[in-house]
N, C-alpha and C positions, 0 to 999 in steps of 0.2 A: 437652460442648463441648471441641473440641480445643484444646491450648496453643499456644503461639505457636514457642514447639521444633518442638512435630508437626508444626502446618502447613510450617515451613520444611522440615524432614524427608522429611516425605512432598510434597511440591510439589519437591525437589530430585533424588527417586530414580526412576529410570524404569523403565517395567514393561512387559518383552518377553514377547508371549503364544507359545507352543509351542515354547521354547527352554530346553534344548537337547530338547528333545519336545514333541512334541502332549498337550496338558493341562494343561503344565507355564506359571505365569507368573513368569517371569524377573525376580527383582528386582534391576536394575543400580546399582549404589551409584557407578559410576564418573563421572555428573551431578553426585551429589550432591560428589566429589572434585574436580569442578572447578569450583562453585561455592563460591569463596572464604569466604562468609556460613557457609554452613551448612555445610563441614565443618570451619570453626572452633568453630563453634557446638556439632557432635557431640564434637571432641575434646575440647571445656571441662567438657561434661556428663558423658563416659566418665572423665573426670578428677577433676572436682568430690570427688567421694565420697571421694579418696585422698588427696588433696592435705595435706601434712602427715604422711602414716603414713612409715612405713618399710618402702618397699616395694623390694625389692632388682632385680627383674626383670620385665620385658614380656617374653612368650613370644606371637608374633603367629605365627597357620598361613599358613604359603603361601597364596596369594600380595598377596592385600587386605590377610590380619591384617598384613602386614609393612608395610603403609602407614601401615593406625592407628596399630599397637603402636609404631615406631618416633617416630610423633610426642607419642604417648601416654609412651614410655619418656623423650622430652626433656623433657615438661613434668613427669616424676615426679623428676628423675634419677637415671632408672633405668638399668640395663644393658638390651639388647635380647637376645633367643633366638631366633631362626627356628629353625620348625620347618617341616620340609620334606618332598618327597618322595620316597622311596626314593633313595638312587643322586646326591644332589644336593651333599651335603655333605661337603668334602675332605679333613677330618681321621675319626678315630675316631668312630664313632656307638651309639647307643643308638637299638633300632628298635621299633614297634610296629605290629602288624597292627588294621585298625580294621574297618567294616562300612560300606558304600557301599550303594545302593540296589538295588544288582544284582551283590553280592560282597564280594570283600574289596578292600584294599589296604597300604598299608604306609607311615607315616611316621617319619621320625627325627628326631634333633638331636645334635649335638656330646657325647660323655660326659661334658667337662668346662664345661659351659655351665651347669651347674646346680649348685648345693651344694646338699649335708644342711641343712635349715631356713632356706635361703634363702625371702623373701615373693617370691610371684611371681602377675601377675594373666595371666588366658590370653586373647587378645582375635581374634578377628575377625568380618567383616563382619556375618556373619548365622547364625543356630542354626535349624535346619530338623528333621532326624532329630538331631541329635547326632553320630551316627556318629562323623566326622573330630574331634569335640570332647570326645566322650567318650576317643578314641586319643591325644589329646593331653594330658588330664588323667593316663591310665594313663602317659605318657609318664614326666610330669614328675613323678608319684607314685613312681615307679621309683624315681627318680634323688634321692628325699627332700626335693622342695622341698615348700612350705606353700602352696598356691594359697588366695589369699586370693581371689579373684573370677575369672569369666568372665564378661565384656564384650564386647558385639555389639550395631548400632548397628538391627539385624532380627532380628527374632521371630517365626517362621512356626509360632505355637501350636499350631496344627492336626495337625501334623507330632510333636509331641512331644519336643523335644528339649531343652526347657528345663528338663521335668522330669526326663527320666534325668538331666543332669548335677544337678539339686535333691537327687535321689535317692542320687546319690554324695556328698553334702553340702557339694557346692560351691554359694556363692551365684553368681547369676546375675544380670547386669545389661544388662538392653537398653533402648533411647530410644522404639521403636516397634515395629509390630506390624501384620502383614500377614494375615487371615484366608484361610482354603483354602490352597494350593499356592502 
């Protein structure tokens, strides 16, 4: 039986089949963001856990994580990191190449955005392959902070991405979970 979280959750997110491919079903969280209920409802829950620690930084990926993480980083008070894509960010950067479905690519963030043993939890929308979350973790492992969690409000098990990042011994934390693609 599902919770009363999931049901709002999954009744909030909407699912586009063959986007951006044939196969592929699209899980749009951007419903779920404009339904006032439930994505108070996800930030309370992606927060719950922390609430109290001493967590220095929300590092949210372009361009969802930057919605959670930032409201995520108000209710922690925490500082905010975007991490972004190639070429987007104006000061000094720290870059990292990561593994996309069909190649590579490249994100960064600021080299002063992170301290040595700063707590930093890494969040966005949804964990599929990993890829871009695994480039993210390498990011901010660079630059010496202490990832205390990655948070994602989607879990596309099937894909495997929750465990490489497991694997890297980051803990993982998501609300729900979408089977196949």
């Amino acid at each position: 039986m599902k919770s009363s979280l999931e049901e709002t959750l999954l009744s909030s997110i909407r699912t586009i089949p063959d986007y951006p491919k044939p196969g592929i079903l699209f899980r749009d969280i951007t419903t779920l963001l404009g339904n006032a209920r439930a994505f108070r409802r996800a930030i309370d829950e992606l927060v719950h856990p922390y609430a109290g620690s001493k967590i220095d930084k929300i590092a949210g990926i372009e361009a969802r994580g930057f919605i959670l993480g930032g409201a995520i980083a108000h209710q922690l008070s925490a500082g905010f990191v975007p991490i972004r894509k190639k070429g987007k960010l104006p000061h000094e950067t720290v870059r990292v190449a990561y593994s996309l479905e069909y190649g590579l690519d490249e994100m960064e963030m600021h080299r002063d955005a992170v301290k040595p043993g700063e707590k930093v939890i890494l969040v966005d929308d949804l964990i599929a392959t990993g890829g871009t979350a695994e480039g993210a973790v390498r990011l901010l492992t660079q630059m010496g902070a202490d990832i205390v969690a990655a948070c994602f409000i989607v879990d596309l098990p099937d894909l495997g991405g929750r465990a490489k990042l497991e694997a890297l011994g980051v803990d993982v934390r998501t609300l729900i979970a979408f089977e196949g693609h």
